[in-house]
N, CA, C and O atoms as a DFTB+ gen file, in Angstrom:
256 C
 N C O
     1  1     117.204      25.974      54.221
     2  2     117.893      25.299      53.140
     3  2     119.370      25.165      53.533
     4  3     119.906      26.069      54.175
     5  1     119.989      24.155      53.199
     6  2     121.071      23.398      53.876
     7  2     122.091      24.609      52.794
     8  3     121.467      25.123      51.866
     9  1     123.562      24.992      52.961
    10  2     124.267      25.638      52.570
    11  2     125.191      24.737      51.396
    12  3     125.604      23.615      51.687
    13  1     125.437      25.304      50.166
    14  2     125.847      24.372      48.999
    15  2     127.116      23.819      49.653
    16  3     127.681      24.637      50.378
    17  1     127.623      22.754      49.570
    18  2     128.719      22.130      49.844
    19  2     130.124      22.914      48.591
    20  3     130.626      22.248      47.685
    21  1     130.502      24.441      48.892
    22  2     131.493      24.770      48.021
    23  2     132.565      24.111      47.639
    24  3     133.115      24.204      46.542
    25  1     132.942      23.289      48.735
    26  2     134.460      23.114      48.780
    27  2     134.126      21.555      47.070
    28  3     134.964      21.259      46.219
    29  1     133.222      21.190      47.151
    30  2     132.837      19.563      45.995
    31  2     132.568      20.749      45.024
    32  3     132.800      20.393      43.869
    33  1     132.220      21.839      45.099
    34  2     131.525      22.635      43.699
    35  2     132.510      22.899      43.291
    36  3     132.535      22.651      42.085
    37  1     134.141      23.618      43.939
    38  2     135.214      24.028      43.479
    39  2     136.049      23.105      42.693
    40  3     136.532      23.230      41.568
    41  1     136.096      22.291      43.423
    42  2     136.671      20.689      43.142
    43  2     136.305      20.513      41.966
    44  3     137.122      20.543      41.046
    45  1     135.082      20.310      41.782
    46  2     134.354      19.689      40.431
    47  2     134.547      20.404      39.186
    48  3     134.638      20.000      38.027
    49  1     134.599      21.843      39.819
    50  2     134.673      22.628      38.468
    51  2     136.207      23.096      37.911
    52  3     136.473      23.502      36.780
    53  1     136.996      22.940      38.883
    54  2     138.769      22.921      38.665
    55  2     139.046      21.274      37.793
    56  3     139.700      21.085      36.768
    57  1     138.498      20.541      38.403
    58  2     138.604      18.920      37.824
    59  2     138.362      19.151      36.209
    60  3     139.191      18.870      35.344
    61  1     137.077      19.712      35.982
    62  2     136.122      19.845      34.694
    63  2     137.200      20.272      33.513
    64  3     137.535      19.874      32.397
    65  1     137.512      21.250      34.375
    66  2     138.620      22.618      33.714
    67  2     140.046      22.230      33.459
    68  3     140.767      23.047      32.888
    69  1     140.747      20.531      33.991
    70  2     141.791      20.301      33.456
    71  2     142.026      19.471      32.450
    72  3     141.069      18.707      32.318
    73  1     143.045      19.239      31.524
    74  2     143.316      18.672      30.426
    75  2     142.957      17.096      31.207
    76  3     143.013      16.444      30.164
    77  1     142.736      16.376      31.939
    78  2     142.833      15.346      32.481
    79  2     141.800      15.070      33.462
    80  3     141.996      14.417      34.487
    81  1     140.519      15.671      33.062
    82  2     139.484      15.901      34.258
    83  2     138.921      14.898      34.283
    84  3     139.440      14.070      33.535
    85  1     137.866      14.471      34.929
    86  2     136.422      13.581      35.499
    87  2     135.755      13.212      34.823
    88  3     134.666      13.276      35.394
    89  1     135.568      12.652      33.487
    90  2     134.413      12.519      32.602
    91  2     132.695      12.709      33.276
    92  3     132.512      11.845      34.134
    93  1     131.864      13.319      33.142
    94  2     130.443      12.717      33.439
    95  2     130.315      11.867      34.089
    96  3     129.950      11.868      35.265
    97  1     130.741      10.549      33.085
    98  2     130.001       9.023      33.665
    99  2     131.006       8.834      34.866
   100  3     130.949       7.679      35.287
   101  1     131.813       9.540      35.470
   102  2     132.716       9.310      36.488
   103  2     133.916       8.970      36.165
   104  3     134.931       9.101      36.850
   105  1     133.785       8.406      34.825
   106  2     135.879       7.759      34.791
   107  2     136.219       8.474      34.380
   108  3     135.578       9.366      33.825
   109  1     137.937       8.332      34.531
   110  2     139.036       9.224      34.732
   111  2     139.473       9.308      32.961
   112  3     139.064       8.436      32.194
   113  1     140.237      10.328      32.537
   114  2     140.693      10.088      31.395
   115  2     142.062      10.258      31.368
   116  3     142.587       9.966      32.442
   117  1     142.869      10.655      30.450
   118  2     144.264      10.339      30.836
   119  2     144.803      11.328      32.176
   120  3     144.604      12.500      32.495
   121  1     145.662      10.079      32.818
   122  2     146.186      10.742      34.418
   123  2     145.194      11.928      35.144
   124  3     145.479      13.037      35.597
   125  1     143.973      11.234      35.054
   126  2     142.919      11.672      35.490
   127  2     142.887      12.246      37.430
   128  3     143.380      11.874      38.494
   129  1     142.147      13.129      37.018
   130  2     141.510      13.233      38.841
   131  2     140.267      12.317      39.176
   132  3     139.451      11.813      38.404
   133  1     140.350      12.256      40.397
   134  2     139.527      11.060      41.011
   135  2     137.959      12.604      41.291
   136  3     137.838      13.821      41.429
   137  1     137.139      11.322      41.218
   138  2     135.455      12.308      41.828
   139  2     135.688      12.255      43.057
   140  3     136.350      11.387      43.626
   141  1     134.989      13.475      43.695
   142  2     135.252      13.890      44.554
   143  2     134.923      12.899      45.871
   144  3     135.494      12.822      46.959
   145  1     133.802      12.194      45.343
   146  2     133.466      11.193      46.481
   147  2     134.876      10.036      47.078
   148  3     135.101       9.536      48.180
   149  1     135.553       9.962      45.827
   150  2     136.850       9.050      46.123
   151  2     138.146       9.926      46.419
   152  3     139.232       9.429      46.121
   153  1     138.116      10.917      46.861
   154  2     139.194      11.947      47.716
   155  2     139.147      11.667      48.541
   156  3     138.055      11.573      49.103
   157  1     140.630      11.266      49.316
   158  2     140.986      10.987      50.631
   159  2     140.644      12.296      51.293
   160  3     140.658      13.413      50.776
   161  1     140.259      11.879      52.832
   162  2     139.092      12.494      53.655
   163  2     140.222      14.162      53.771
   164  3     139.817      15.320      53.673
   165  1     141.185      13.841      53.927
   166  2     141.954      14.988      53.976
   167  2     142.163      16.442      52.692
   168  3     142.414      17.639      52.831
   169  1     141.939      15.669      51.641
   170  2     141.886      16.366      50.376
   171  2     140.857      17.104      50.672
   172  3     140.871      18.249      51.122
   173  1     140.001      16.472      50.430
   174  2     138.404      17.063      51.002
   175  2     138.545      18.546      51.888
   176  3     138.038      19.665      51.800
   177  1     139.403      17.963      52.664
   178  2     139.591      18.703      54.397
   179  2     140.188      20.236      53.576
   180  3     139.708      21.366      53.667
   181  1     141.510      19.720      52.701
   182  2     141.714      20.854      52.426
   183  2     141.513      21.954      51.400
   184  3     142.014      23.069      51.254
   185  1     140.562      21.218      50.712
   186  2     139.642      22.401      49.933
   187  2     138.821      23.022      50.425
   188  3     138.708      24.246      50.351
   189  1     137.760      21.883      51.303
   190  2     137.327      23.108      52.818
   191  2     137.656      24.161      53.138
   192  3     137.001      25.203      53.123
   193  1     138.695      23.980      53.456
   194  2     139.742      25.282      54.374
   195  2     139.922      26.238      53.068
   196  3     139.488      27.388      53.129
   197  1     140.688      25.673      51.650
   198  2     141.291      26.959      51.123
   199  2     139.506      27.896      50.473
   200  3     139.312      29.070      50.159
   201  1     138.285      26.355      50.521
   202  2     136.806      27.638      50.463
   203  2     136.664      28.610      51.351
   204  3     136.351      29.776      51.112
   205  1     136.845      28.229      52.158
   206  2     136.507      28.965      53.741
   207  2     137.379      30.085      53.761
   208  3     137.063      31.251      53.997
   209  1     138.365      29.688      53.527
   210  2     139.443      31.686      53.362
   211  2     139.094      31.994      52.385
   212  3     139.404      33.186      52.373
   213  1     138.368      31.658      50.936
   214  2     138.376      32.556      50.075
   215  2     136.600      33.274      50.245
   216  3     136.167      34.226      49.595
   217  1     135.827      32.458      51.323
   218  2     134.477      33.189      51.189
   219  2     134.881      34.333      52.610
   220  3     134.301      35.413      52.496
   221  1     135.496      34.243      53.478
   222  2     135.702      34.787      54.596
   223  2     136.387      36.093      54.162
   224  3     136.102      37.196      54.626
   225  1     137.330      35.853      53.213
   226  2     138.061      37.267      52.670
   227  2     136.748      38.424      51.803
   228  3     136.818      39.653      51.829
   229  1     135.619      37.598      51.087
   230  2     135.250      37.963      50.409
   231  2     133.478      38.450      51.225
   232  3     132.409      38.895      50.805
   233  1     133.919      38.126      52.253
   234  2     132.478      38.409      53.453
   235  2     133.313      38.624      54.999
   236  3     133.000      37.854      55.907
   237  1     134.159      39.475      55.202
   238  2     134.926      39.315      56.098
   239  2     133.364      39.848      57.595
   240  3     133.670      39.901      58.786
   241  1     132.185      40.089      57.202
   242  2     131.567      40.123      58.700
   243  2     130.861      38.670      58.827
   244  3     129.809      38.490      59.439
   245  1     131.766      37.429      58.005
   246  2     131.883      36.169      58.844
   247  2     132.253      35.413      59.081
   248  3     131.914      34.261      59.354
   249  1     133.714      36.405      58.961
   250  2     134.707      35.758      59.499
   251  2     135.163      35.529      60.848
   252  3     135.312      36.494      61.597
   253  1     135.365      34.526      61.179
   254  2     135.852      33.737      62.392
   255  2     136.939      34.137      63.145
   256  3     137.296      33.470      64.116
């Protein structure tokens, strides 16, 4: 089984969680965040990274 994509689960659920989040049907509501699919490739990149130090701190025998 393929490993959950954390870094879109974090995203999604910080998005959910602001006064200005993601609706469901995808649109934005006031000064909204974009879905994750429309994050520039770098955004992406760096929620990656800040998942990856927070599962590595929290499992340090796999860490890199």
């Amino acid at each position: 089984m393929p490993e959950p994509d954390y870094a879109r689960i974090a995203y999604e659920a910080y998005a959910a969680n602001q006064p200005w989040h993601v609706s469901p049907d995808g649109t934005r509501g006031r000064a909204g965040l974009m879905p994750w699919e429309m994050l520039p490739q770098g955004l992406r990149d760096a929620w990656q990274v800040a998942i990856d130090a927070v599962l590595n701190a929290l499992r340090p025998e796999d860490a890199y």
